[in-house]
MARDOLO-846746 format. One record per residue (C-alpha): residue in one letter; x, y, z. Coordinates in steps of 0.2 Angstrom, whole numbers, plus 2048, in hexadecimal, padded with zeros to 3 digits. Each point is the difference from the previous one (the first is absolute). Example, Ala and Ser with C-alpha at 12.3 -4.5 7.8 and 13.67 -1.06 7.14 Angstrom:
A83E7EA827/S8068117FD/
***
This chain:
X196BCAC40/X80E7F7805/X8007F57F2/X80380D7F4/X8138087FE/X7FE811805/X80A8117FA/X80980980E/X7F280C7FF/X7F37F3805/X80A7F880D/X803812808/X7ED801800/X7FE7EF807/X80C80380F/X7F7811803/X7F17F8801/X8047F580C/X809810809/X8137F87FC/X80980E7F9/X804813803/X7FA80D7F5/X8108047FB/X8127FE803/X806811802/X7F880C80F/X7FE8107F6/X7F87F87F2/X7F57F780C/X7FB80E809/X7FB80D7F2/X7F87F07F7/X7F3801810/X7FC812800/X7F77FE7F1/X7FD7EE7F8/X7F07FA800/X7F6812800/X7F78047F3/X8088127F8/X7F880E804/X7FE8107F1/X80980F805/X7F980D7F9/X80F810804/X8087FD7EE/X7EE8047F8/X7FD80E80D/X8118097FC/X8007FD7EE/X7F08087FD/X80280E80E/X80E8037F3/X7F88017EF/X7F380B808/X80B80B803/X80C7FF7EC/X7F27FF7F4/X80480A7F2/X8127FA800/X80A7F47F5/X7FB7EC805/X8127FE804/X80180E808/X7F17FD80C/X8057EC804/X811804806/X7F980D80B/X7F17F3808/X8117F5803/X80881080A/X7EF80180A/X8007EB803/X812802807/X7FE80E809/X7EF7FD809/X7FC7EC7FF/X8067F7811/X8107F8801/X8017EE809/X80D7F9805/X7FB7ED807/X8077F680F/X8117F57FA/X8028067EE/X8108047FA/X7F980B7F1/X7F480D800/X7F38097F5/X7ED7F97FD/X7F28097F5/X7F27FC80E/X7FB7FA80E/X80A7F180A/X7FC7EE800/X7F97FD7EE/X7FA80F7F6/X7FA8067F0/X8008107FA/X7F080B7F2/X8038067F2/X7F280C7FC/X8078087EE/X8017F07FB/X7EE7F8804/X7F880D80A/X7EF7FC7F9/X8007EF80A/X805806810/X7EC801807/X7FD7ED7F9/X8127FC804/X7FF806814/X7EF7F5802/X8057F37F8/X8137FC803/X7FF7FA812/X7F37F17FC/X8057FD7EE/X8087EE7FC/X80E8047F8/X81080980A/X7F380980D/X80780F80A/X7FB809811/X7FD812801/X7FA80A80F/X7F080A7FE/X80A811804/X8097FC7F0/X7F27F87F6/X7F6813803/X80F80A7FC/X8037F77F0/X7EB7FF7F9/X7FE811807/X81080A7FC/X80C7F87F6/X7F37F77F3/X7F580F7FC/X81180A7F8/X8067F27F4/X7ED7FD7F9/X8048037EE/X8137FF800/X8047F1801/X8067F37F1/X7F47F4802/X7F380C7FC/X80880A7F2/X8037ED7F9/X7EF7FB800/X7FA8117F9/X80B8007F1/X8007EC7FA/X7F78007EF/X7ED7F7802/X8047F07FA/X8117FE80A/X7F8805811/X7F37F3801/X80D7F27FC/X80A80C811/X7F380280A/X7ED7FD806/X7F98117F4/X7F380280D/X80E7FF80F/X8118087FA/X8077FB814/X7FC7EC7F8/X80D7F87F7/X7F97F17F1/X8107F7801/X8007FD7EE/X80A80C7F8/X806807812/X80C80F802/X80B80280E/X807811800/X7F280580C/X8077F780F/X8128057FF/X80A80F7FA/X80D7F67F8/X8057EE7FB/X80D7F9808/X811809803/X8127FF807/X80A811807/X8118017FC/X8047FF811/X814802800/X7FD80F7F8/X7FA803812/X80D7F9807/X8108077F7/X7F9813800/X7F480280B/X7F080C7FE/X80A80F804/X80A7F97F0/X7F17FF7F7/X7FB812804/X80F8067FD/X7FF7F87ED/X7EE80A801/X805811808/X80F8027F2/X7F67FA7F0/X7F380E806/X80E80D802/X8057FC7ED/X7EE8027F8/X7FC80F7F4/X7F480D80A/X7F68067EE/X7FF7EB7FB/X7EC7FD802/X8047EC800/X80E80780D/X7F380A80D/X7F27F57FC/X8057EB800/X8137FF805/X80180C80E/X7EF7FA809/X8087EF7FD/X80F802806/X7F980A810/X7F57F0804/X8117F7804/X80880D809/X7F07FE80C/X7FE7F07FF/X8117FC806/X80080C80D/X7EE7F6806/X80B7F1803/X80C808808/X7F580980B/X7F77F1803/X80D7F7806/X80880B80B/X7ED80180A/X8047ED802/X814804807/X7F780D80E/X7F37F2804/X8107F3802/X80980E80B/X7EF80580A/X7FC7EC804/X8127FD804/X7FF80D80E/X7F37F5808/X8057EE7FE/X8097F9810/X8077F27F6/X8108067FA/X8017F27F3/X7EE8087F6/X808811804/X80F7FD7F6/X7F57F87F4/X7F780E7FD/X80E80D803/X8097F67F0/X7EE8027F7/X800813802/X8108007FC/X7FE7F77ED/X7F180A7FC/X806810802/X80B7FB7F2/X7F87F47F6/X7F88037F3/X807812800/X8117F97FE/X80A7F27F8/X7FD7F0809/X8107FC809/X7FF7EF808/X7F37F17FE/X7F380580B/X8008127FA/X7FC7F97ED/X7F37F4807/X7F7810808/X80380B7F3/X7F97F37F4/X7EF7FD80C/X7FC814804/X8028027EC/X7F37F07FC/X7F5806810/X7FD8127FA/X7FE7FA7ED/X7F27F7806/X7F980F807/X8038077F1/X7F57F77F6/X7F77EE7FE/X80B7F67F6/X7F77F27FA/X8097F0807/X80A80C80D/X8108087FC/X80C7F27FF/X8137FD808/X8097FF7F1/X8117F5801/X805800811/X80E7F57FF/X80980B7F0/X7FC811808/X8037FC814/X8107F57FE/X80D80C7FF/X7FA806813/X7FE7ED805/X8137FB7FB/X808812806/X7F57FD814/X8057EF7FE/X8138027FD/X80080E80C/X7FA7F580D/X7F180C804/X7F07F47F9/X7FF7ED801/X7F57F57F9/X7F47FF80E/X800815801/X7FB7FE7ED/X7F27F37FF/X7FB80C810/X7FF80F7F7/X7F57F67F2/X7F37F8809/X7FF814808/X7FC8047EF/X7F57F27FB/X7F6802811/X7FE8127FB/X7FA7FB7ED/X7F37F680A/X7F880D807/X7FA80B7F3/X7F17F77F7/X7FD8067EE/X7EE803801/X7F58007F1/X7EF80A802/X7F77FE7F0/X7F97ED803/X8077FC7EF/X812804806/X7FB7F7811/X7FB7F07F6/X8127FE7F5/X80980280F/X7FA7F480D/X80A7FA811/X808812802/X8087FE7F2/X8138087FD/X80E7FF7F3/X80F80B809/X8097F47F5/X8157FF807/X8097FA7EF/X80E7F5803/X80F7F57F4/X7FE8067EF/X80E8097F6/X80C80D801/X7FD80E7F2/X8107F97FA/X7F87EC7FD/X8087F880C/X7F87F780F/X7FA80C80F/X7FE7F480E/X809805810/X8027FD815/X7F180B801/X7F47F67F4/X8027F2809/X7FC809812/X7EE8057F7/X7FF7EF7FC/X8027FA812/X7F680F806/X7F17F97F6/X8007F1807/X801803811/X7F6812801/X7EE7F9805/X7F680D7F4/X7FD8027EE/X80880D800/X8088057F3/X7FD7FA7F0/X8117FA7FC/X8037FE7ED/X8117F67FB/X8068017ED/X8077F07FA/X80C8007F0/X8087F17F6/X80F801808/X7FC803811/X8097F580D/X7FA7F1807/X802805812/X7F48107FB/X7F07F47FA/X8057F280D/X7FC80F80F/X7F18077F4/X7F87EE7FF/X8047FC816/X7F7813800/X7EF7FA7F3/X8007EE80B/X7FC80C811/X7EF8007F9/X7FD813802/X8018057ED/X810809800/X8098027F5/X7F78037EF/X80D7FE7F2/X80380B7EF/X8087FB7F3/X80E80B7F9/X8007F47EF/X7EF8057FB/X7FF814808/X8118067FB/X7FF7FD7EE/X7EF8087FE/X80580E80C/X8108017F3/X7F28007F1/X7F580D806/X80F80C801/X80A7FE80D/X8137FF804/X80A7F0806/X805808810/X7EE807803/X7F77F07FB/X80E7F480A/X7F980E810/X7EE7FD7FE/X7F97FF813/X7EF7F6802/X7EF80B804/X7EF7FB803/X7FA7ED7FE/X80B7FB7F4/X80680D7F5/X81180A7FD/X805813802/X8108097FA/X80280F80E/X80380F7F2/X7FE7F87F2/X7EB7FC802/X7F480C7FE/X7EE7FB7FC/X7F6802810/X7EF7FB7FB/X7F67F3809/X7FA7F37F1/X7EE7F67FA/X7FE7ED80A/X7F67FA7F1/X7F37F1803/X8017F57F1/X7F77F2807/X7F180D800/X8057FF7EC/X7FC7F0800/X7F1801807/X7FB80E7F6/X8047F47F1/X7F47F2805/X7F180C805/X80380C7F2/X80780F808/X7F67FD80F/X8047FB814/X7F77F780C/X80280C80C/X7F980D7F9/X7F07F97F7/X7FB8097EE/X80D80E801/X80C8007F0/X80F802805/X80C7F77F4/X7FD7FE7ED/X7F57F77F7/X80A7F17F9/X7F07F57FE/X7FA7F1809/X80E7F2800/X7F07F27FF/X8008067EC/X8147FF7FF/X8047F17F6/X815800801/X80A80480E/X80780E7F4/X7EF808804/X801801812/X8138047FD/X7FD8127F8/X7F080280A/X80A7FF80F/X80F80A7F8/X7F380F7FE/X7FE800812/X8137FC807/X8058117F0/X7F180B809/X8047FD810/X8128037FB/X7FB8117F7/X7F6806810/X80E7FD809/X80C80C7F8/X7F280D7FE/X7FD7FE813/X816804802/X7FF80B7F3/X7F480D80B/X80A7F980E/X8118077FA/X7FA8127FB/X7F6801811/X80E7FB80E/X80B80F7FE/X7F280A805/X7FD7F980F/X8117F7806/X812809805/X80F7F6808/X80C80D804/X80C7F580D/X7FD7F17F1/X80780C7F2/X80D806809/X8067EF803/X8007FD7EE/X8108077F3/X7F38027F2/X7F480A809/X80E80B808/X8098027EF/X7EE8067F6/X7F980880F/X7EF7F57FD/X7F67F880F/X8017ED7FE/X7EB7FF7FB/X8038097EF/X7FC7F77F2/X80F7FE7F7/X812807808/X80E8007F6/X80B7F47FF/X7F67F380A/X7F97EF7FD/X7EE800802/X7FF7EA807/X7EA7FD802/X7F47F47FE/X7EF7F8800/X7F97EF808/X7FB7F07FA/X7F47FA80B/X7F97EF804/X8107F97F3/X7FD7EF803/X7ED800801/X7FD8067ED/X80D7F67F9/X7FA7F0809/X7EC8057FB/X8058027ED/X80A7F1800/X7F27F8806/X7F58067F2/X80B7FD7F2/X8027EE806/X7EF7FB806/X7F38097F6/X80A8047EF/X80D7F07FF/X7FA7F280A/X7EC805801/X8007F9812/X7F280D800/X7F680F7FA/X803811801/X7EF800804/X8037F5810/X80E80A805/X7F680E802/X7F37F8808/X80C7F880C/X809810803/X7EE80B803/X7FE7F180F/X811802806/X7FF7ED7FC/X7F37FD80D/X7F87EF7FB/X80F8007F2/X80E7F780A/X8057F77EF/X80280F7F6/X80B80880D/X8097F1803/X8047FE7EB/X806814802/X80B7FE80E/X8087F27F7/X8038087EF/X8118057FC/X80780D80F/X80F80C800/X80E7FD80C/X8047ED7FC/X80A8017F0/X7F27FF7F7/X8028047ED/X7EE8057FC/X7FD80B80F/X8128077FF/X7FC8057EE/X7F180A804/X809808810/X80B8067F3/X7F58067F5/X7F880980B/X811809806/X8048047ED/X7F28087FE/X80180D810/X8108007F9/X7FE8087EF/X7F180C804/X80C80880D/X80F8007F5/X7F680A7F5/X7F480C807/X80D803811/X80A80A7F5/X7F180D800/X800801813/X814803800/X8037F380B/X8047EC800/X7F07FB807/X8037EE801/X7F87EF805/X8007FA812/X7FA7F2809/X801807813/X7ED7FF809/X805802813/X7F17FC806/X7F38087F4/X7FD7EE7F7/X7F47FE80F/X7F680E7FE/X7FF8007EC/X7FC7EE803/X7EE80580A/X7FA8097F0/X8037F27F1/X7F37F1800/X8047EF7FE/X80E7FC7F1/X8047F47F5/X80F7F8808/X7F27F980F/X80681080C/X7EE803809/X7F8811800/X80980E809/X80B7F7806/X814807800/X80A7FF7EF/X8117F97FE/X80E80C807/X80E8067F5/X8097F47F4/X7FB7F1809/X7F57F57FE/X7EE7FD804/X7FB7FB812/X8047EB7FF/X8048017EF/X8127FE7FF/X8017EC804/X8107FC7F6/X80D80780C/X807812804/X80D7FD7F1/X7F07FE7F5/X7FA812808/X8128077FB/X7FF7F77EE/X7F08077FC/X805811806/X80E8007F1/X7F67F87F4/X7F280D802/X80D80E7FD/X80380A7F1/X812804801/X80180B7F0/X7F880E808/X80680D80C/X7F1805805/X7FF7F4811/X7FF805812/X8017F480F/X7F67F0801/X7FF7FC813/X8007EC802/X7FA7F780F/X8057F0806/X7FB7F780F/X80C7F0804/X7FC7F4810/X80E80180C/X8047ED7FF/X8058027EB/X80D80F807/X8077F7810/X8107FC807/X8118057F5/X7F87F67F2/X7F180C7FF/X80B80E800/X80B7FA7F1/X7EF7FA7F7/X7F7814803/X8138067FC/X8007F57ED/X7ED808800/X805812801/X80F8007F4/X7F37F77F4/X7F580F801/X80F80A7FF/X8037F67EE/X7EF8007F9/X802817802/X7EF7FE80A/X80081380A/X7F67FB812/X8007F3809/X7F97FE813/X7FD7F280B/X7F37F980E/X8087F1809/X7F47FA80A/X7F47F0804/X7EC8047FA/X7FA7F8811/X80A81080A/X7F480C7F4/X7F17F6804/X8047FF813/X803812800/X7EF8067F8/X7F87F480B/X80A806814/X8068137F8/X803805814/X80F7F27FF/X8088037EE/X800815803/X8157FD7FC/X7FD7F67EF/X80780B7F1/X7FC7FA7EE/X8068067F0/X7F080A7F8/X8058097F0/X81180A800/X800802813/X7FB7F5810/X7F580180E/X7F97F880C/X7F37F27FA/X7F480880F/X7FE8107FB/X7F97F97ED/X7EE7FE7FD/X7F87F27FE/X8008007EE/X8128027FE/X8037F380D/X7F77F27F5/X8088087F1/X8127FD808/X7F97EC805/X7FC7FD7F1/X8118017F8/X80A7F27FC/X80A7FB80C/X80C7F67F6/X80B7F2808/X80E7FE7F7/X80D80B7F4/
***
């Protein structure tokens, strides 16, 4: 390899190979990154234990009511750790790398989930046999019944279900019309953390205890929504509080028997910050960076978040304690990027762990979104880059995890110095940081209702999405919706491969009698408009189930909305609120690259039949080579191609319109998104060969970009086809995540950096909403599939998070190589 011009990533793993370089430059880093990397995490099964010990013991009571009471019993009973080195303190589980159950939410699967989870492929855990007994013999048997999943399953109209789930199996997902509210309580979501930090939760409480004092003793809606409401947060805050002062008697006990004096201090000065945070105000920069990790810790206890319970703006809401340590001349720079790599070290650790294999197939390579949002706005419009968004900057590039997901904004008038450090930060090769673009999300966050100063906020949550803390309020996890499948159904007349006779689709007839492509236009329209109409069915039954089953209390009482209307953040439709969803495009690039193939082969030029297109396909072009290769050469989205673009963008207007219309009925903007984190794999394995020369059950195209190989024109090509596909009349769009992958040699030297910098303000320009980047050479991929045990430190950009290429199976490897890799911007 050394030919090849290599990122700084790849040359870090060449020097390790050969045994040349440290783990890491900084001793504390170092030593908690060897207590636990490497290990596969292990389920700690206290949180499920505690939590249902709890509702054993409240049934009868308000939801609310009940959850913030299981929180109390988790903070008073679970074991507290503090590890070796670490600077701040608080962990839901286990240490070294953990993941913690969530039985309320998908109980059901726990027996299959237990056998299965250590061996599976995708993101395996350990679990000891104690635990693995205690949880099939004692915490399963209770939620048998209870859980979402099953009430889902149970009350999804006939015809929905079996485009949902196998009909004779509800634990097996069809990946064709999939829903995703069974694996994770919420969508993603962002706290408003410096609420913590200004008042502290005895603040909060207080807020509680006197709105309680005020209500009217004869009001029913009084005694029997807002007072068990507002109790919840009294308790709830008094959990955290409780809980941390368990950690500041661990710090004082361990102290006692440490002869170094230099760890005594340390944890002498840890006891000391968590008796008062989060209880109190944060008063210094260490005591807001503690504050703000106990309050993310114990919200994932609360609940599974889908995507984790992101970091918000850490730059905006940090900075005032950054500038007042500095000045004082109580914090350097080196204290600070200390501190952060303490936190991201910690964020490495806990391992959202997905039981249902559905959720365990989306979410390959452990994958996280704790997503720190940096650069951006002020509220007031002007630009919000500071000292401290630079220091994340340089903490990505030296912290050797991916961990965390760091998210910066870019605007039109950001300043050159901003992108040239974002660009030097892509060119590590890691996939840090993803980029969002304020030009295309502020003004749709502004047209859905929001203020200037609360869109110019927005904070990035999940893969590639946005959140305004108290301003959002639609909770409910969203349909990943399998149009290729449509296509398919098209040309075997509402029929799949897969699953032999069974109708599933409609009957839109056999294309072999269609004589214009019109015909096989509204044939397939009929399909893409039913799988639509399932969907919002299937989130229909979803929105009027959740409230049953789901409380936040410490979410809601972090939220102005929920405490001013005395509602729990799950309820359908709170006051006030801006209810932001969405469904999923899948496979993107894959159907509009199989109809433009169609409409110019069969219908236009009459290269060939319909009828040997569907022989070819029912091969999976076996013995067909020269069909296959006539389809892969058809017209292709993500070259700047005019009749591939034009279909993209048909096929966008038409999600478009039927969500206009009928999301009004669910009460909520339920808009397009092209986000697939890993699930394009998955989905992939149950859709036959397709038109555009992809073989059977092999992956889809990811996202907005384009198909594996296809995009031959250049990355400015990808980012023309991306605005050309676009319906810009409509309010109605969500994110569209774009991968790019770039050989290091197009990006090297100042020059590459001032050529990726022209590249990003470009995107910026065109309003495209996501952008991420590999940069890395193919033949790294291919060596480290072929020696893994040498290429365990490679990270790679996989959807809206990284992980390392190692821990991805096989199939996402190859769909990873068989991206292009272009050479030059």
């Amino acid at each position: 390899m050394s030919e090849l011009i290599l990122s700084p990533q790849e040359q870090r793993i060449q020097a390790e190979i050969q045994g040349e370089t440290p783990l890491h430059t900084r001793a504390r880093t170092a030593d908690i990154l060897r207590s636990f990397k490497d290990t596969k995490p292990r389920i700690d099964v206290e949180r499920a234990k505690y939590f249902t010990e709890s509702f054993r013991q409240t049934e009868g009571e308000p939801l609310l009511l009940r959850w913030s009471k299981a929180l109390k019993h988790i903070a008073e009973n679970s074991t507290v750790y503090i590890d070796d080195y670490q600077l701040l303190v608080g962990r839901a589980g286990y240490q070294g790398r953990y993941g913690i159950l969530y039985p309320e939410l998908d109980g059901d699967f726990l027996g299959l989930a237990i056998e299965q989870i250590p061996t599976r492929v995708e993101s395996p855990f350990t679990i000891s046999d104690a635990d693995a007994r205690f949880v099939v013999e004692e915490i399963a048997p209770y939620w048998q019944g209870k859980t979402f999943h099953e009430n889902l399953a149970q009350a999804l109209p006939k015809e929905t279900l079996k485009y949902t789930y196998d009909p004779k199996d509800p634990l097996k997902s069809r990946f064709i019309v999939n829903e995703t509210a069974s694996f994770r309580s919420s969508i993603q979501w962002v706290h408003d953390y410096e609420k913590v930090l200004k008042r502290g939760f005895k603040g909060i409480k207080t807020e509680a205890e006197q709105k309680l004092s005020l209500l009217d003793p004869l009001s029913p809606v009084d005694d029997r929504e807002k007072a068990p409401f507002l109790q919840a947060v009294v308790i709830v805050c008094d959990a955290i509080i409780l809980w941390a002062n368990r950690h500041a008697q661990l710090a004082e006990k361990l102290a006692e028997t440490k002869k170094n004096l230099k760890r005594k201090q340390e944890l002498l000065k840890i006891a000391e910050t968590c008796r008062w945070v989060p209880e109190n105000p944060a008063r210094n920069f260490r005591e807001a960076m503690q504050a703000q990790w106990f309050t993310q810790m114990f919200s994932r206890m609360e609940q599974k978040t889908g995507t984790i319970i992101s970091n918000g703006r850490m730059d905006q809401y940090l900075y005032s304690y950054y500038q007042q340590d500095i000045e004082a001349g109580i914090l350097t720079e080196e204290d600070t990027l200390q501190l952060l790599e303490c936190m991201w070290l910690a964020m490495a650790q806990f391992i959202d762990l997905y039981i249902s294999p559905t959720g365990g197939a989306f979410n390959e390579g452990y994958a996280h979104w704790e997503a720190v949002t940096i650069g951006g706005q002020t509220p007031e419009g002007l630009d919000a880059t500071n000292e401290l968004t630079y220091l994340f900057l340089q903490s990505k590039r030296e912290f050797p995890l991916h961990y965390p997901d760091l998210a910066a904004r870019i605007h039109g008038r950001v300043s050159q110095r901003y992108l040239y450090e974002v660009a030097e930060t892509i060119k590590e090769g890691s996939g840090f940081p993803k980029l969002i673009n304020d030009e295309e999300v502020v003004p749709l966050l502004l047209a859905k209702g929001a203020t200037f100063e609360e869109a110019y906020d927005y904070a990035v949550s999940g893969c590639a999405e946005c959140r305004m803390p108290n301003r959002d309020t639609y909770t409910s996890p969203c349909a990943y919706i399998n149009f290729p499948a449509a296509v398919e159904m098209t040309i075997y007349n509402g029929k799949m491969k897969l699953h032999g006779d069974e109708q599933i689709g409609l009957k839109t007839g056999d294309p072999r009698d269609f004589v214009t492509w019109e015909e096989f236009w509204q044939a397939y329209l009929a399909q893409h408009i039913n799988f639509l109409k399932q969907a919002f069915i299937q989130q229909h039954v979803i929105i009027n189930l959740r409230a049953k089953h789901f409380a936040w209390p410490l979410g809601s009482a972090l939220h102005d909305l929920c405490m001013k209307t005395y509602k729990d953040i799950h309820t359908p439709v709170i006051e006030g609120g801006i209810d932001l969803g969405y469904f999923e495009f899948m496979g993107y690039g894959t159907v509009v690259d199989s109809l433009a193939a169609i409409k110019k082969l069969v219908y236009e030029d009459k290269t060939l039949t319909m009828a040997e297109l569907v022989e070819a396909m029912e091969y999976n072009f076996e013995g067909r080579e020269v069909v296959r290769q006539w389809l892969l050469n058809a017209p292709k989205y993500g070259n700047n191609d005019a009749y591939a673009d034009a279909i993209a963008k048909e096929l966008d207007r038409q999600c478009l319109q039927f969500t206009q219309k009928y999301s009004q009925e669910l009460g909520v903007h339920l808009d397009l998104r092209l986000v697939p984190f890993t699930s394009h794999v998955p989905f992939g394995k149950v859709v036959s060969a397709t038109p555009n020369g992809r073989k059977a059950y092999t992956p889809l195209s990811d996202g907005s970009s384009a198909s594996q190989g296809a995009d031959v024109n250049g990355p400015t090509a990808v980012l023309l086809s991306n605005y050309a596909s676009k319906n810009f009349g409509f309010r109605e769009r969500a994110a569209r995540l774009l991968n790019v992958t770039l050989s290091p040699s197009c990006v090297a030297g100042d020059e590459g950096t001032g050529k990726l910098v022209a590249f990003i303000r470009s995107w910026c320009d065109l309003k495209l909403w996501h952008i991420q980047f590999n940069v890395i050479n193919k033949e790294t991929l291919l060596m480290a599939k072929k020696e893994p045990d040498k290429y365990r430190n490679l990270i790679v950009r996989i959807a809206g998070y990284s992980a390392y290429f190692t821990d991805l199976s096989p199939d996402l490897q190859d769909d990873l190589i068989a991206r292009t890799a272009h050479t030059a911007i």
